[in-house]
N, C-alpha and C positions, 0 to 999 in steps of 0.2 A: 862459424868463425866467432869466436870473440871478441870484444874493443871494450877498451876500459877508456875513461872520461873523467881525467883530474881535471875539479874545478867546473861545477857547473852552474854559473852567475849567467846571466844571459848570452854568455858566447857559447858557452859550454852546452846550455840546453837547446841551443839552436844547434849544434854542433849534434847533438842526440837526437835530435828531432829527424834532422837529415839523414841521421846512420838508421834511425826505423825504418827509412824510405828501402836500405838496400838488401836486398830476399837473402845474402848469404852471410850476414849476419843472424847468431841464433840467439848471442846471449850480448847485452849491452849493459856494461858496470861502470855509476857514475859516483864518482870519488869525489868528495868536498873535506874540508876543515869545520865548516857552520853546517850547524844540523837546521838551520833557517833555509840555505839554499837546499839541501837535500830536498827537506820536505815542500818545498817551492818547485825543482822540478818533477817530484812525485806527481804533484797537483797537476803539473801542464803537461806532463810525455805518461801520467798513465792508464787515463782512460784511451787515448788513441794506440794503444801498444799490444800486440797479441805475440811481442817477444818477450824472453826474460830476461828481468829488469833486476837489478839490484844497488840500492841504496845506499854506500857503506861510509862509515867518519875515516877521516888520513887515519887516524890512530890506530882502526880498525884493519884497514887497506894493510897497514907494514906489518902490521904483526905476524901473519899466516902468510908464507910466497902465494902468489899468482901468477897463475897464465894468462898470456894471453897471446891473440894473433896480432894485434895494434892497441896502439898507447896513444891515447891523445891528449896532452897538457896545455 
């Protein structure tokens, strides 16, 4: 499963932190505005992470469609 994570300021990467917890997610994409939080929750979800992870700017996120199985805002 997938799950994508607009906005991830400490709700968002608590919110990530909890989705590594569950086995049937494979892939976890966390969507910000500031390349400050990205790279902030790089730093806390990925050394503890053996799913994949991807870091991407809004700007980035709308330009190509996405899937996903859940949206979290």
């Amino acid at each position: 499963m997938k799950v994508i994570v607009i906005g991830v300021g400490r709700m968002g990467t608590r919110h990530a932190q909890g989705l590594l917890q569950v086995s049937a997610i494979e892939e976890l994409v966390l969507v910000d505005m500031k390349e400050e939080a990205l790279e902030n929750a790089k730093n806390t979800l990925g050394p503890q992470s053996t799913k994949k992870l991807s870091f991407i700017t809004l700007g980035n996120f709308l330009a190509p469609p996405t899937q996903a199985d859940i949206v979290i805002d």
